[in-house]
Phi, psi and omega in degrees: 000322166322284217313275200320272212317291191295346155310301211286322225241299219267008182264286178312337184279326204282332199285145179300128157332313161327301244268352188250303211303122127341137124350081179276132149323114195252289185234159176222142162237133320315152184281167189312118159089017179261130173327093150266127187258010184222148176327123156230150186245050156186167188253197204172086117350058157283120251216145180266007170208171185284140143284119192304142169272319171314139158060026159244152227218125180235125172243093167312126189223110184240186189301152165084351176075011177295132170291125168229053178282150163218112179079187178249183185308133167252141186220125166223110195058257212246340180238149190215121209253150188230130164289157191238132160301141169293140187289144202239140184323138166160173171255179208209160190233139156263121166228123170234164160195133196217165184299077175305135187322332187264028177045042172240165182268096175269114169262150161187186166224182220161143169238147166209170201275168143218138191210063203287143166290169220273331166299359195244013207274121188305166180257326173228158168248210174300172161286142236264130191196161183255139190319118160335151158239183200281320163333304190283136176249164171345253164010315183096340154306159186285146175246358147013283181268018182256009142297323184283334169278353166288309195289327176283327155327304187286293179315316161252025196258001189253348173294286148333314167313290178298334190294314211273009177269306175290342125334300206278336193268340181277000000 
């Protein structure tokens, strides 16, 4: 039981700080709480490290609660871009969440304006479908359970350790 303690105490004293942080939100285009007075078309997330492209989910949430994601997310290196329908005036919700290099799940939203002169103003908008949720995945199935298959990985790769810790002491 020493052995297992002291095992358990030098992986912590030993692991880098680094190796615990979460993926921080560094910058959003457009930014949290901002006018945009000229057209765009995709939102853009930047992270202080790469973000994993699996399981990451950006929802553009617009007038009318309409989803106005077009296509799906792209992550490149350190930012992660979600295409956009063009936005039409109104405010607007970002909810994201993606994978942090050390495989933990960071979330969060953000809001912004959009407040185009009446010539730049889209004639349409998306297609009338009601807004993703981050729960959901492309498909429209729950996207849910691959926290329970992360936390049953660790749990048993924390097994697997301990069997070959306590083993080794015999």
């Amino acid at each position: 039981m020493a052995l297992l303690i002291t095992a358990l105490l030098t992986t912590v004293l030993v692991m880098p700080p680094a190796a615990w942080a979460h993926s921080q939100l560094r910058a959003t285009m457009p930014a949290a709480s901002a006018t945009v007075t000229a057209p765009i078309g995709e939102v853009t997330l930047t992270f202080n490290e790469p973000v994993h492209q699996r399981f990451s989910i950006v929802v553009v949430e617009g007038p009318g609660g309409l989803s106005y994601n077009d296509g799906p997310v792209r992550v490149v290196d350190t930012t992660v871009h979600q295409p956009v329908y063009p936005l039409k005036s109104g405010s607007y919700t970002v909810q994201w969440r993606v994978v942090s290099a050390d495989s933990h799940p960071v979330e969060g939203r953000f809001g912004f304006t959009v407040a185009l002169p009446a010539q730049l103003e889209p004639p349409a908008g998306p297609p009338s479908r009601n807004a993703s949720h981050l729960a959901a995945g492309a498909d429209g199935r729950s996207g849910s359970w691959w926290p329970w298959l992360l936390g049953l990985a660790v749990l048993a790769v924390g097994s697997v350790t301990a069997f070959r810790l306590v083993r080794r002491r015999r």
